[in-house]
N, C-alpha and C positions, 0 to 999 in steps of 0.2 A: 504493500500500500504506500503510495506516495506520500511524502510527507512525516509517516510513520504515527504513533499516537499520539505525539504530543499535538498533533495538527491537528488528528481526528477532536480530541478532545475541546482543543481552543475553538473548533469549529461547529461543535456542538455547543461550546457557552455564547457565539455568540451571535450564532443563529437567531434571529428574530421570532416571536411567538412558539419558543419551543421549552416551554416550564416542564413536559415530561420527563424529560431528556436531561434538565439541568438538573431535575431533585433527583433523580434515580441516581447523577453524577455522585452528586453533595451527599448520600446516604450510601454510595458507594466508597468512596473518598474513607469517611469516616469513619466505615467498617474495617478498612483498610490500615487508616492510622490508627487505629487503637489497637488491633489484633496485632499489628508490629511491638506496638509500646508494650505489650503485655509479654511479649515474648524477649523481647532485647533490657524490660526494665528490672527492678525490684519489685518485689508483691507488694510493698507499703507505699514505694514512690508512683505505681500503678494506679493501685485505690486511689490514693489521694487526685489522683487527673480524672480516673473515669468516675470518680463520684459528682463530677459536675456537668455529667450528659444522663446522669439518673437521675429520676424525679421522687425524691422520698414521699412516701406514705402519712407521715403526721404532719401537720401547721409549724411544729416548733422546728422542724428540720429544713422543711421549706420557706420558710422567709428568711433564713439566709441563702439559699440558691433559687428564687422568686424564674430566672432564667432558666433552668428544666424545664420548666412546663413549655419551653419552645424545642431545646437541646436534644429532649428525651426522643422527640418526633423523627428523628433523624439518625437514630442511636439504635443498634441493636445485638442480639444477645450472641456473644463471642466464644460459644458454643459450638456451634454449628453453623453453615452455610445455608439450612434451608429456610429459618426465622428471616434472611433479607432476600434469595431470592422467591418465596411466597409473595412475600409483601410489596415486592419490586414487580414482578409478573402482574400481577393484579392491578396493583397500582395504572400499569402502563398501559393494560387493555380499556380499562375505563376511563382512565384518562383522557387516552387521544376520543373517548365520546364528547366528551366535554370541550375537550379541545378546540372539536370540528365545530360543534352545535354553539358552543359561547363564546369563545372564545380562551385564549393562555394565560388572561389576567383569573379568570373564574377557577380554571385549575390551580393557581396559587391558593388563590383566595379559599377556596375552601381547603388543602394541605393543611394551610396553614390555624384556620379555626378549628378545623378539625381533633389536630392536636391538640389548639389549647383547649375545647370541649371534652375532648376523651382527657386531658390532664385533671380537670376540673372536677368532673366527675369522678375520676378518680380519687381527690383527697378529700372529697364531703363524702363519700362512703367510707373510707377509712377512717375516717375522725368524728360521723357520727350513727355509726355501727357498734355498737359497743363491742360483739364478738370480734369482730375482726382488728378494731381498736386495740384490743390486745393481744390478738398474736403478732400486728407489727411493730407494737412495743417492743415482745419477748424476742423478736429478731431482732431488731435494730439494736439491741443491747450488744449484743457478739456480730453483728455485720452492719457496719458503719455507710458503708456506699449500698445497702439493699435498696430496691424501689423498683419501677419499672423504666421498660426501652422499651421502644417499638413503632412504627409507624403506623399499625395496625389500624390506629382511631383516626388519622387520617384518613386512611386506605378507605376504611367504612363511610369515612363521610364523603367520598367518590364517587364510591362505588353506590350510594343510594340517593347521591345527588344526581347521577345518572339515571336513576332506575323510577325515581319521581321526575324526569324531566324528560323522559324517553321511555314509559314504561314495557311498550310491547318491539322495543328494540330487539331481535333475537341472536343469541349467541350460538355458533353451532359446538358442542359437544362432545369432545369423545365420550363414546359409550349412550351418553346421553340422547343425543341429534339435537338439532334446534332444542333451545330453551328461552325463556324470556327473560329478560333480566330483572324483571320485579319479582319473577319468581327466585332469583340468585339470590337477591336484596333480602326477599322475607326467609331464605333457607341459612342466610349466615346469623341474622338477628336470632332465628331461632338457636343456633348454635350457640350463640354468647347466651343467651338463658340459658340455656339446658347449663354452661357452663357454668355460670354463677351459681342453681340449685347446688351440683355436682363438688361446688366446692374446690372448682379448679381452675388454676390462674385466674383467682378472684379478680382483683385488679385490672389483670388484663382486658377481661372478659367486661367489664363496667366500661372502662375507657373505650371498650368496642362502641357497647351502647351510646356511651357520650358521642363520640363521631360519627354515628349514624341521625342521634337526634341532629345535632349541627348539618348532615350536608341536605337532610329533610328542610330543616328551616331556612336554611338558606335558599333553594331553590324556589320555596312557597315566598317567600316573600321578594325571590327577583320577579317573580310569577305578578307580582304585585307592584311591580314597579321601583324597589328598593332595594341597592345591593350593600349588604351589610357585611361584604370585604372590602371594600375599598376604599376603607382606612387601610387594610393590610397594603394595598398597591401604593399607595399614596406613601407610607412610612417608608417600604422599596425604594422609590425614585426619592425619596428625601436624604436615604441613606447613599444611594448611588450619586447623588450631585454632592456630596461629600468629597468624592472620588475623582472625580472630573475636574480636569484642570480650567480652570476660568477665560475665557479668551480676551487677549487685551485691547485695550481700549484704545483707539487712533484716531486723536483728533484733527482734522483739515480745515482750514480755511479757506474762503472763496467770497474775490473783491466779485459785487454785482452780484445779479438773478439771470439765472439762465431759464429760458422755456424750452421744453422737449421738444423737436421739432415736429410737425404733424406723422411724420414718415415713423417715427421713434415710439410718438405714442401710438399710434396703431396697433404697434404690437404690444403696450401692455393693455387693450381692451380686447371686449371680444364683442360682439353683434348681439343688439338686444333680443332676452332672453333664451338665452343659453349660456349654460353654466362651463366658466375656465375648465379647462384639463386639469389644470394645478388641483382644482377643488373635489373634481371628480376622483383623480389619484389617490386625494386624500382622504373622502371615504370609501375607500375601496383598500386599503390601508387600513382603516379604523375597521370594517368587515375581520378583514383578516386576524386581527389581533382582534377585538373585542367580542365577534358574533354579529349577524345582522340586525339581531334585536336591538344592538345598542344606540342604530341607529334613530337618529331623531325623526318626525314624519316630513319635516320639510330635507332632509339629507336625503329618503327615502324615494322623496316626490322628484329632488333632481335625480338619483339615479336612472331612476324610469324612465325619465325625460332623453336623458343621454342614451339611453339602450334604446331609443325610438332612431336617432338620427343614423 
């Protein structure tokens, strides 16, 4: 391959409208660097780095690491290989639904509520459950970094923000054949109950639930006209123009007023009633990154307009 990966990679980040591709990176990445660290470090210099991509269980442990509940999403169990590629496969097939249908800002946006939804959920059942209150006491006394990782609550808020927003989209199966994905959506929910009865990966199993309420609300209420990520898009590009070098400022002087000569301005007009190429570009642009929905009725009315001529 030309280039080799390091291309591949720089060309996957910065590909335009491709948030599938960059979290599966970013969750790969960090699978990566911690499985290293665990292996080349000390066990105590270890814990002390990886207990600040796990989200503890009780209030008194998390409000001094308040950032897990974002870390944890991203983080997974250094066990085994099949905890990230579960969560990564799945991830990626419902994703690109989302993708196609709303747009790459919506697959952030809900990733990332998602997690903090399944976080959330997570530590008001531990904290006000009494039974389970105290068995993450009696751990946490002898396992100092316990809690959870996973994308998992993500993944669910996806995966059902898909399945509420596309419901008789159908998946083909092995073994299975075609399947619908609302029916996907209600056979994992179910599984996170039968988990939590069962007494298994409590935690987990709730932070499922939370990410699946999240990518439910979320959809009903873009359904309504209201996207309640885009705060998360907005803090993004707040953080990214951090990053960005500032372009400078060059100021010119000019004795007298000059008018554009008729020949000059021609071409920055265009004949009344039709809309610049510039503008059309530019929502054909906003389409691709945001979904058609995001368009406005009169962005809408010119599209139409231009696909007439």
């Amino acid at each position: 391959m030309n280039g080799g990966i390091k291309e591949e990679f720089s060309n996957a980040w910065s590909k335009p409208n491709n948030a599938v591709v960059q979290i599966i990176i970013i969750n790969v990445v960090i699978f990566l660097i911690l499985l290293l660290l665990q292996i080349f470090l000390p066990a105590s210099i270890f814990e002390e780095i990886h207990k600040h991509f796990v989200i503890p269980p009780l209030f008194d442990r998390f409000i001094f690491r308040p950032y897990t509940i974002m870390t944890y999403g991203f983080t997974h169990s250094l066990t085994g290989i099949f905890h990230i590629l579960f969560n990564m496969y799945v991830f990626y097939i419902f994703g690109r639904l989302i993708n196609e249908y709303l747009g790459s800002n919506k697959v952030l946006s809900l990733y990332v509520l998602g997690a903090i939804g399944g976080g959330i959920l997570y530590l008001l059942a531990y904290n006000l459950i009494p039974t389970y209150n105290n068995s993450a006491t009696n751990t946490l006394l002898n396992q100092p970094d316990w809690g959870m990782v996973g994308a998992s609550a993500a993944v669910y808020a996806v995966v059902v923000a898909a399945a509420t927003k596309m419901p008789n989209y159908t998946f083909h199966l092995l073994l299975f054949g075609p399947v619908r994905i609302k029916y996907i959506a209600f056979f994992v929910i179910v599984l996170s109950l039968v988990g939590i009865n069962a007494n298994s990966n409590f935690g987990g199993n709730v932070a499922h639930l939370g990410g699946a309420l999240v990518g439910w609300i979320y959809i009903s209420q873009l359904n309504k006209g209201t996207d309640i990520g885009s705060w998360v898009i907005s803090f993004i590009q707040f953080v990214k123009s951090m990053f960005k070098p500032q372009p400078k400022i060059k100021v010119t002087h000019r004795s007298g007023s000059r008018r554009p000569s008729a020949k000059k301005a021609g071409k920055n007009t265009t004949e009344a009633g039709k809309t610049p190429q510039a503008e059309i570009d530019a929502i054909l642009d906003k389409i691709s990154e945001k979904g058609y929905e995001s368009l406005s009725k009169d962005e809408k009315q010119k599209l139409f307009n231009a696909s007439k001529k």
